[in-house]
N, C-alpha and C positions, 0 to 999 in steps of 0.2 A: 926524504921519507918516502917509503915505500909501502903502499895498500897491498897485501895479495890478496888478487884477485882468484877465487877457485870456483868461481858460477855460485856462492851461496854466500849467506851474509850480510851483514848491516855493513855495506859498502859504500852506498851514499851517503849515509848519514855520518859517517863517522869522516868521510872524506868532506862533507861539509862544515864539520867540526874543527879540522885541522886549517881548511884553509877559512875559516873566522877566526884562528890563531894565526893566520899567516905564515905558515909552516913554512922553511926554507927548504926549496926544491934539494938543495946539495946534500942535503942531510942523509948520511946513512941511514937508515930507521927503519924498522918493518914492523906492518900490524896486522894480525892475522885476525881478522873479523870474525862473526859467528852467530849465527841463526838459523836455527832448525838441529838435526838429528846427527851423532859423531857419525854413522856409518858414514851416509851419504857423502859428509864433508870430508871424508877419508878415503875415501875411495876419489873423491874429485880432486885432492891434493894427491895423491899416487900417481891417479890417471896423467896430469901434467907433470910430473915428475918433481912437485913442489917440496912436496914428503924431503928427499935427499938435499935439495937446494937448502930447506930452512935447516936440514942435519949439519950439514956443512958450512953454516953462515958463519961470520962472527960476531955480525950488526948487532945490535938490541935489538931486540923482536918483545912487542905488547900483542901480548893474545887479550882480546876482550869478549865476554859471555864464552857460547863455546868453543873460539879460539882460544880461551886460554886452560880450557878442560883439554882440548887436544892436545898442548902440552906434556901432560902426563903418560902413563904407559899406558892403561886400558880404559875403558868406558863400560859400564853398566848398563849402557843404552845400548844392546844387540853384543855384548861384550866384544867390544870391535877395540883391537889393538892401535892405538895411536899416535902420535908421534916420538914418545919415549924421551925426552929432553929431560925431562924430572921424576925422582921417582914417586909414586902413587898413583891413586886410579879415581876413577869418576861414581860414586854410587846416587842411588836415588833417594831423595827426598823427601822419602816415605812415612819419617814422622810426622810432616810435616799435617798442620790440618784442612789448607789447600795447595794442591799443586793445580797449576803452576804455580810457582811464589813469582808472586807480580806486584808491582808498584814500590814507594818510595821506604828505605829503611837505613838506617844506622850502621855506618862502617866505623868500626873502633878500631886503632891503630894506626899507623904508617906516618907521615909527617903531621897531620892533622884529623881530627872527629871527620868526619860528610855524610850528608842525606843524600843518596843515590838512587837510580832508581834500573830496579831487577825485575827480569823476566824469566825464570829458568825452572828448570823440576830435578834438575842434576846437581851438585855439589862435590867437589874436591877431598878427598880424604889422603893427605899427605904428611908429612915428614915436620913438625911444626918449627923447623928451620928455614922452610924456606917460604910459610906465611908473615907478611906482614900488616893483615887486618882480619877480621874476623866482623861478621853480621850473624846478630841472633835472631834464630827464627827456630820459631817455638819448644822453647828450651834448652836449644844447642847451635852452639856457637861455630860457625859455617866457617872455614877459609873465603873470603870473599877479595882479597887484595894477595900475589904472590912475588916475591923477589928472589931471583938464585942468578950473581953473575949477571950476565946479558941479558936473560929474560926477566919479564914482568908478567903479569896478568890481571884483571881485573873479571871478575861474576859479574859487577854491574855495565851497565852503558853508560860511560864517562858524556857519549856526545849526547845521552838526552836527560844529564843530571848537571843543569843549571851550569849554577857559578861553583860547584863545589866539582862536577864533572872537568867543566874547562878549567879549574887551578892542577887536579889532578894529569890533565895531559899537559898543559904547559910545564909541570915540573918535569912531565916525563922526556920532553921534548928538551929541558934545559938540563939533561943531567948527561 
C-alpha cells in the first residue's frame, strides 16, 4: 500500500490508521490523502509529476476528503482542473447552514449504514453511477462514499471515524 505523499494532507493520520490495521507492505494500494484547498494540491501533485503517475496507474487508488474531490475533472474551489479520472466536478456547499460541515453524520449505502466523521465545505456532484453512499446535510443528500473500477473515494476521514472508519478501510484493503 501506497500513501502519496504531495506536501499536503492527512498523511500521518491516515498512515497510522493503516498500520493499526497492519497493512501488508506488498500490497498494491494507493491513497491519495487530502487537506486543505484543490489548487494548491494540484498544482503539488503536477509539480512532482504525480498528476500522470496516478493517470497511468492500474492499482486501486482511495482518495479520501479532498483526495477523492480531486478525482473528478474540476473543482469550484478557484475552479482548478483536476485530476479527470471520473467525470463530474466539485461545488460548494452553499446550502448548507454551516460550512465547514464538520463532525459526526450518517453515510447511507455501500456495504453497511456508519457514523463518520467530515470536515469539508465542498461536495461532489457526479454521475449517480458511480456513488455508493450518500450523507444528508441539510436537506440534500451529498455523494459521500464513490466506486468506479479501481478507484474508491471517501468525503469522510475513515482514519478518525471509530470502528465504522477502520471496517471501512479493512474492507478496502481486503477487496
Amino acid at each position: 500500500m501506497t500513501l502519496i505523499d504531495y506536501g499536503a494532507g492527512n498523511l500521518r493520520s491516515l498512515r497510522a490508521a493503516f498500520e493499526r490495521l497492519r497493512a501488508v507492505a506488498t500490497a498494491e494500494r494507493l491513497v491519495l490523502p487530502g487537506v486543505g484547498a484543490a489548487g494548491p494540491a494540484m498544482a503539488a501533485l503536477r509539480q512532482r509529476e504525480l498528476d500522470r503517475a496516478l493517470a497511468g496507474s492500474t492499482a486501486p487508488l482511495l482518495g479520501v476528503c479532498l483526495g477523492m474531490q480531486l478525482l473528478f475533472e474540476r473543482s469550484g474551489e478557484g475552479d482548478t482542473p483536476c485530476l479527470g479520472l471520473l467525470p463530474g466536478r466539485v461545488v460548494p456547499i452553499d446550502w448548507a447552514a454551516r460550512v465547514p460541515h464538520m463532525g459526526w453524520n450518517d453515510v447511507v449505502g455501500g456495504p453497511e449504514p456508519a457514523v463518520c466523521y467530515f470536515a469539508h465545505s465542498y461536495a461532489v456532484d457526479c454521475d449517480d453511477g458511480v456513488v455508493a453512499g450518500r450523507t444528508p446535510i441539510d436537506g440534500r443528500d451529498v455523494p459521500t462514499v464513490i466506486r468506479s473500477g479501481r478507484l474508491q473515494g471517501v468525503q469522510f476521514h475513515p482514519e478518525k471515524s471509530a470502528a465504522d472508519g477502520r471496517r471501512m478501510l479493512e474492507r478496502w484493503l481486503a477487496a
